[in-house]
C-alpha positions in Angstrom: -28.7 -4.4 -27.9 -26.7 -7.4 -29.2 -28.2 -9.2 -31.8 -27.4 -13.0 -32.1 -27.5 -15.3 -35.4 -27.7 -19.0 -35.8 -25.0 -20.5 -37.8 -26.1 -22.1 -41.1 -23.9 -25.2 -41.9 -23.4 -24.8 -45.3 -20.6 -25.5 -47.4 -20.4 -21.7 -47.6 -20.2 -20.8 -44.2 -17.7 -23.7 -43.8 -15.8 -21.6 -46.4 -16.1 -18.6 -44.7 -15.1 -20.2 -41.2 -11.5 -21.6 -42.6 -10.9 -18.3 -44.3 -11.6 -15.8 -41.1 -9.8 -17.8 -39.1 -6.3 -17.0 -37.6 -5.2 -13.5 -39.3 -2.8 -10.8 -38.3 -0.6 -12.4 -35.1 -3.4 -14.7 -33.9 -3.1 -17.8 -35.7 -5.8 -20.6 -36.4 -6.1 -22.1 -32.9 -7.1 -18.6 -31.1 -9.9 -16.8 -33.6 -12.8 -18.3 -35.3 -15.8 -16.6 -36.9 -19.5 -17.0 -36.9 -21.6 -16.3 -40.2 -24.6 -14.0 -40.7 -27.6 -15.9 -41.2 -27.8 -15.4 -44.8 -24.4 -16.6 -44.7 -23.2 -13.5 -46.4 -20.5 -12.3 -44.1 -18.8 -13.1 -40.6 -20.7 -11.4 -38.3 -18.4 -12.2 -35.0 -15.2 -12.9 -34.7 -14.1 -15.0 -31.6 -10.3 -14.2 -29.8 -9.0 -17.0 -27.8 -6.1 -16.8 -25.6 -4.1 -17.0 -22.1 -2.9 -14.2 -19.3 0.1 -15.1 -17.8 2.5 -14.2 -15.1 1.9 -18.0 -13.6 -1.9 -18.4 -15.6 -4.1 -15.6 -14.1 -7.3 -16.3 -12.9 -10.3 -13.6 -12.6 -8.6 -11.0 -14.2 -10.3 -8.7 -16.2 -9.8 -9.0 -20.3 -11.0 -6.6 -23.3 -10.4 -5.2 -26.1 -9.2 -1.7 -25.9 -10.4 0.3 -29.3 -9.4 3.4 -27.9 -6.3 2.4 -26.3 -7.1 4.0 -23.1 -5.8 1.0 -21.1 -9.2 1.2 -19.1 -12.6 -0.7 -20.2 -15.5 1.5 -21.4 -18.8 0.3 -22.0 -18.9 -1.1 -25.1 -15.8 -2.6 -25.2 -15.9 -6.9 -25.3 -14.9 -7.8 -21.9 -14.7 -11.0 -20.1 -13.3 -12.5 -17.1 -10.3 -15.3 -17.8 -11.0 -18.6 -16.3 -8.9 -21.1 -15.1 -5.8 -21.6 -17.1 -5.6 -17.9 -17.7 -8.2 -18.9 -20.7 -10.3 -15.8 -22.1 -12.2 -15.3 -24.7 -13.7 -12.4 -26.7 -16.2 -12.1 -29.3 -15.3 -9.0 -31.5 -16.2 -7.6 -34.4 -14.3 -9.1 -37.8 -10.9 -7.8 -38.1 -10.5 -6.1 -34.7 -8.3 -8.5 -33.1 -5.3 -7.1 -35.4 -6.3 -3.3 -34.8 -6.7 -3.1 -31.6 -4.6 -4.4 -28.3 -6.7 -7.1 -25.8 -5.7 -5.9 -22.1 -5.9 -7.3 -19.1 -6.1 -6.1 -16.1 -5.2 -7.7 -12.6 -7.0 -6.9 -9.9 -5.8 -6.8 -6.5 -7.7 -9.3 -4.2 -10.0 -10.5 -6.9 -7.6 -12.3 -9.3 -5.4 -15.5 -8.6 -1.8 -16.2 -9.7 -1.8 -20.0 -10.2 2.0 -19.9 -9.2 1.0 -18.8 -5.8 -2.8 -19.8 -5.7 -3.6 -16.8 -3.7 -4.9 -13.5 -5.0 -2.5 -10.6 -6.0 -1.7 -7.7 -3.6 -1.1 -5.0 -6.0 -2.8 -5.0 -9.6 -1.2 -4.4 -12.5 -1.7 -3.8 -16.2 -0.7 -6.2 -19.0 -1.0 -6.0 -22.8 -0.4 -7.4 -26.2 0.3 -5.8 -29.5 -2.3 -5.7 -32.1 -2.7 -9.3 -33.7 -0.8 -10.5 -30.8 -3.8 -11.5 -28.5 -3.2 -15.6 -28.2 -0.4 -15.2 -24.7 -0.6 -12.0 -22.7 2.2 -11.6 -20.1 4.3 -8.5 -18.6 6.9 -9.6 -21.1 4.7 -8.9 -23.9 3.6 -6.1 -22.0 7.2 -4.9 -22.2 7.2 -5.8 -25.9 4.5 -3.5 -27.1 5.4 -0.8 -24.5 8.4 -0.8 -26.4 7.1 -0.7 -29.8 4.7 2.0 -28.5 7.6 4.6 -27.2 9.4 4.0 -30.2 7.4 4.8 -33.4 10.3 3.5 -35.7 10.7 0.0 -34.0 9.6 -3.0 -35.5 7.7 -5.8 -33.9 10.9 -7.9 -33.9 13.2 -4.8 -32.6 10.8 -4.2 -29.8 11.4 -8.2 -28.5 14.9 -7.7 -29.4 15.4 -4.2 -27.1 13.4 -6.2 -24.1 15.2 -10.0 -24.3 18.4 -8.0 -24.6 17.7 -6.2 -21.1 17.0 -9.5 -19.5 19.5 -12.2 -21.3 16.1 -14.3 -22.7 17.3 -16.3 -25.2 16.3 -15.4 -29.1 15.1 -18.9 -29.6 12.1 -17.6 -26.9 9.2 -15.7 -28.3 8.2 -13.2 -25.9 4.8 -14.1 -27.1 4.3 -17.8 -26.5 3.2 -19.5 -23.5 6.6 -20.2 -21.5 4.7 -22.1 -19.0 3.5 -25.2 -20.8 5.5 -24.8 -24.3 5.3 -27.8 -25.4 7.6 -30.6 -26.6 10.6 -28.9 -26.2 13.9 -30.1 -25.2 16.2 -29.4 -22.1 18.0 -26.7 -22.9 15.2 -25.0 -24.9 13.3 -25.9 -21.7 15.5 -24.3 -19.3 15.3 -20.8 -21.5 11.2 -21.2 -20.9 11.5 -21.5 -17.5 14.2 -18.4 -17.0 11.4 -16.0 -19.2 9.1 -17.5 -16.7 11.0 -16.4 -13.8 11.8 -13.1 -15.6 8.0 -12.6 -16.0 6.9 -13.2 -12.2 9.8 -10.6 -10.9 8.3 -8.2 -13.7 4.6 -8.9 -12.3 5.7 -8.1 -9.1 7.8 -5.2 -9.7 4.8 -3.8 -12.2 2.3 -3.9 -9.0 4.9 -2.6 -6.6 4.8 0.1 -8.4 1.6 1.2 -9.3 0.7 0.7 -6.1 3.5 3.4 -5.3 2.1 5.8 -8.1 -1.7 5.5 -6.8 -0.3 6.5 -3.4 1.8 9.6 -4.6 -1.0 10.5 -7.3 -3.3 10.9 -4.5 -4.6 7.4 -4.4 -6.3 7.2 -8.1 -4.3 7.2 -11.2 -7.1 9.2 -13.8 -7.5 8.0 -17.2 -5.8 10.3 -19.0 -2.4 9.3 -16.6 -2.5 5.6 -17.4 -0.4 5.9 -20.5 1.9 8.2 -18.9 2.7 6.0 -16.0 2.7 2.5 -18.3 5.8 4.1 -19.6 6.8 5.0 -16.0 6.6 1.8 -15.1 8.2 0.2 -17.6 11.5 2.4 -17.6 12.0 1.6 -14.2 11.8 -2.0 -15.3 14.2 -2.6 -17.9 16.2 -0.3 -16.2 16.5 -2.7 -14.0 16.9 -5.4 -16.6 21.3 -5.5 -15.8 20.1 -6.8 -11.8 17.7 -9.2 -13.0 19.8 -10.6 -15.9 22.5 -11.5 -13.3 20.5 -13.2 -10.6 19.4 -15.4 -13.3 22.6 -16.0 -14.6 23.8 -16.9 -10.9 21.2 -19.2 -10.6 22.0 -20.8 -13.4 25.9 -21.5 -12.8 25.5 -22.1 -9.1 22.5 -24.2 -9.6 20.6 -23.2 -7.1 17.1 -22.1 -6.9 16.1 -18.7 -7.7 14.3 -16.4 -4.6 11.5 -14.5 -7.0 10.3 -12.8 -3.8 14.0 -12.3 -2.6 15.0 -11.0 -6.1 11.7 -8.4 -6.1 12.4 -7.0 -2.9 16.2 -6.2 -3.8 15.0 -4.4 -7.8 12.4 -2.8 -5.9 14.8 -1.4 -3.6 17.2 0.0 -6.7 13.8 2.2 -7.6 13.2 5.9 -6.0 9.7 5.2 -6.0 9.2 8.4 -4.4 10.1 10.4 -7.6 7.4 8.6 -9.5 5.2 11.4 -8.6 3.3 14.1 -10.6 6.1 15.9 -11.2 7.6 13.0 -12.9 4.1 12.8 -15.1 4.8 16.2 -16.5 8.2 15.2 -17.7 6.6 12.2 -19.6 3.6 13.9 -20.8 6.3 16.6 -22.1 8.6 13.6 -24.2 5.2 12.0 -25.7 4.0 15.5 -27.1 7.5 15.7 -28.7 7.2 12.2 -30.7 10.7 11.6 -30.5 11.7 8.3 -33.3 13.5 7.1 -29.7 12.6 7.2 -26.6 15.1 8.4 -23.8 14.0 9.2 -20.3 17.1 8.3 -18.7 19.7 10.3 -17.3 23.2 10.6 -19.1 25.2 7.1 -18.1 28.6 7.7 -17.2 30.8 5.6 -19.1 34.5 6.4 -18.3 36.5 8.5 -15.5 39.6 9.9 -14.4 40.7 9.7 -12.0 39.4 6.3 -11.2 37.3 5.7 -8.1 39.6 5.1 -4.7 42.5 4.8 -7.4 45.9 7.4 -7.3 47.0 9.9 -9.9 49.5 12.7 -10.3 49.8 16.5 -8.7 49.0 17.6 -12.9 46.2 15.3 -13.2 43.1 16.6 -15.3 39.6 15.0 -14.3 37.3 13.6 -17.3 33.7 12.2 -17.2 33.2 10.8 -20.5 29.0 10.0 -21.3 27.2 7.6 -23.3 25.4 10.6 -24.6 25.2 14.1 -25.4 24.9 16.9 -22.7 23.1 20.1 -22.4 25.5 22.6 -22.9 23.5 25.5 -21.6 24.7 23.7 -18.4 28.0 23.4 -18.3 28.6 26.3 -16.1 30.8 27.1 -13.1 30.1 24.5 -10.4 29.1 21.9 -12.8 32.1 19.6 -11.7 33.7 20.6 -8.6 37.1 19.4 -7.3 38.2 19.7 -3.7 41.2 18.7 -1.4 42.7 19.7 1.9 41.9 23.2 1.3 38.8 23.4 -0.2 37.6 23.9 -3.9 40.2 23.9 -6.7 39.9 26.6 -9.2 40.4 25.5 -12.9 38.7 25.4 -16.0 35.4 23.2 -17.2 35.9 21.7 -21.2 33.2 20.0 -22.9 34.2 17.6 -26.4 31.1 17.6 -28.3 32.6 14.6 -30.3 33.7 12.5 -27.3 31.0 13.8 -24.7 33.6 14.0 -22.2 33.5 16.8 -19.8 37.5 18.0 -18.6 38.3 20.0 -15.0 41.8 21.4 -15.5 43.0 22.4 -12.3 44.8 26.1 -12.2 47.7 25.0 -10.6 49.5 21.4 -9.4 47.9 19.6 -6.9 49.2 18.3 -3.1 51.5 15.2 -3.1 50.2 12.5 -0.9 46.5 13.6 -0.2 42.9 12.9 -0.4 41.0 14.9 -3.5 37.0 14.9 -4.2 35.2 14.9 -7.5 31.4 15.9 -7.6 29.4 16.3 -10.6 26.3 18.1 -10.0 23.1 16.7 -10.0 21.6 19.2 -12.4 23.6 18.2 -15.1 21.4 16.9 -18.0 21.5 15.1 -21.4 20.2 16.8 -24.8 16.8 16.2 -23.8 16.5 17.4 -20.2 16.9 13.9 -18.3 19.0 15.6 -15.3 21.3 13.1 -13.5 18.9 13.7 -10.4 21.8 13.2 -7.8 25.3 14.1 -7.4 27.9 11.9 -8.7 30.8 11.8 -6.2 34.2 9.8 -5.9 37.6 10.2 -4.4 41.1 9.6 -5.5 44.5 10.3 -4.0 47.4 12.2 -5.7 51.3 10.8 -5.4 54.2 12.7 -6.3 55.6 11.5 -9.7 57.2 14.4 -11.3 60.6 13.7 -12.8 63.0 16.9 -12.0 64.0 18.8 -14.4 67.7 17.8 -15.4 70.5 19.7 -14.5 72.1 22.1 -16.5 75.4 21.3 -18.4 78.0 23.1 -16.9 
């Protein structure tokens, strides 16, 4: 049973007030304190903030102590109001321990961009002592922090306004919807993180919505870690596609399609592989507590022969990656070439140093005809991230030798 304490107005108390207040990441205008009776101690602490995508209505806000991403009985709770105002009454201290979470809920709670409810909930969070503006792009922030035990606070904001081209003079933690007296340009940067945030919202509840179905329509407790990593991968995957329909819109000057944009980043994401199979792999990288997180598959950086480009009859193919590669896969059939008759025997090299794979074909190739590189699917970094599809391209070969020179009779 709670128990509740009047506040004796003493000089004391007044004391104690100014000195609990703020802390950690909150800051003076989002937690105050309450005094015991006997004035000995602050005996509640009260959290103050705002959920945002556009200010969120209804939606469900606590304090997570055991960083379940679910509330449990126990847990303050309480419903944000209009604004996206919430506030929580927690024990002294808490607010920097523990993350506040919100959680949208389909139907029930209103984006005040749109004034209608949302269609698909999603999950957003803050970073311990970070409670005062919740939003999926602090949601990325701590996500980021979370995956990678050696990043800092600041790193983690750098890694997520790096994906999306946010400016560095934007906290990902303040309110980018009213932020004050700020001017134009520092304005226009506001409004872009803004625009960065609803396409995140959307994509975020696009996808769980996905999950739930291919989980068996209920993501359990123990999965809701596993798939806020899932989710956010996909995101900032997709961080390059966002980043340039921004940047359009701000040298064409037009007005940016957030519904438009979702649909085409939703369409970049295999939503069908977020499955449980997918869960096993994740549950798999957080047992191994990797300093860096990495679920993606090797990135190809360079190739040759180019795509749709020519080369010569003695060209050698090379896929150079942005990371190491399993070597315990780099077998026969790894990187096939093929041409007018069929598969081209040669030899497979790996350059630890370079992480370039080499094909060396045994013998010249045909002048003047069509040739097909495929790397195989299977083919995986250090870690086990597979490329999950075959990468294929063609090029065309030209005769370019230079005859041998005639002997000197």
């Amino acid at each position: 049973m709670k128990r509740f304490f009047t506040i004796n107005i003493t000089l004391f108390a007044l004391l104690s007030l100014l000195s609990a207040c703020g802390g950690g990441g909150g800051g003076d205008s989002s937690s105050t304190s309450k005094t015991a009776g006997d004035g000995s101690s602050p005996a509640v602490t009260t959290l103050t903030g705002t959920v945002a995508d556009g200010y969120l209505t209804d939606a469900q806000v606590f304090l997570d102590r055991n960083n379940n991403r679910v509330y449990d009985n126990g847990e303050p709770m309480a419903l944000s109001t209009a604004g996206g105002l919430y506030t929580l009454e927690v024990n002294p201290g808490e607010g920097d321990l523990y993350p506040v979470v919100a959680r949208v809920i389909a139907g029930q709670t209103i984006d005040e961009d749109t004034g209608i409810a949302v269609t698909n909930g999603y999950v957003l969070e803050s970073l311990p002592g970070r409670w005062e503006f919740i939003s999926p792009l602090s949601t990325l922030v701590k996500l980021e922090s979370d995956r990678n035990p050696s990043f800092s606070e600041q790193q983690g904001e750098i890694a997520v306004r790096s994906k999306f081209g946010i400016a560095d003079s934007v906290s990902l933690f303040s309110d980018y919807i009213n932020p004050g007296d700020v001017d134009g340009t520092l304005a226009a940067e506001f409004d872009r993180a803004h625009r960065v945030a609803q396409v995140v919202a959307n994509i975020m509840g696009h996808l769980r919505a996905s999950i739930t179905q291919n989980l068996g329509g209920q993501i359990a407790v123990s999965e809701q870690l596993l798939v806020a990593y899932m989710v956010a991968d996909q995101i900032v995957w997709q961080g390059p596609l966002i980043e340039q329909a921004l940047n359009d819109e701000r040298n064409q000057g037009s007005i940016l399609d957030v519904g438009a944009l979702t649909v085409a980043v939703s369409a970049e994401i295999d939503t069908a592989g977020l499955d449980t199979d997918r869960l096993v792999l994740y549950a798999q990288r957080v047992e191994q507590g990797l300093e860096t997180w990495d679920m993606q598959p090797p990135q190809i950086q360079n190739q040759f022969p180019p795509a749709n480009d020519t080369a010569s009859i003695d060209a050698i193919v090379s896929i150079t990656f942005d990371e190491p590669l399993d070597e315990t896969l780099l077998g026969s059939g790894i990187v096939e070439l093929s041409g007018p008759n069929g598969l081209v025997s040669g030899s497979l090299n790996y350059d630890i140093e370079q992480t370039r794979l080499s094909f060396t074909p045994d013998q010249l190739l045909f002048p003047f005809s069509d040739y097909q590189v495929t790397v195989n699917e299977v083919l995986a970094d250090s870690l086990g991230n597979p490329l999950e599809e075959d990468v294929v391209w063609m090029f065309t070969t030209v005769f370019d030798q230079i005859p041998p020179s005639l002997p000197d009779f």
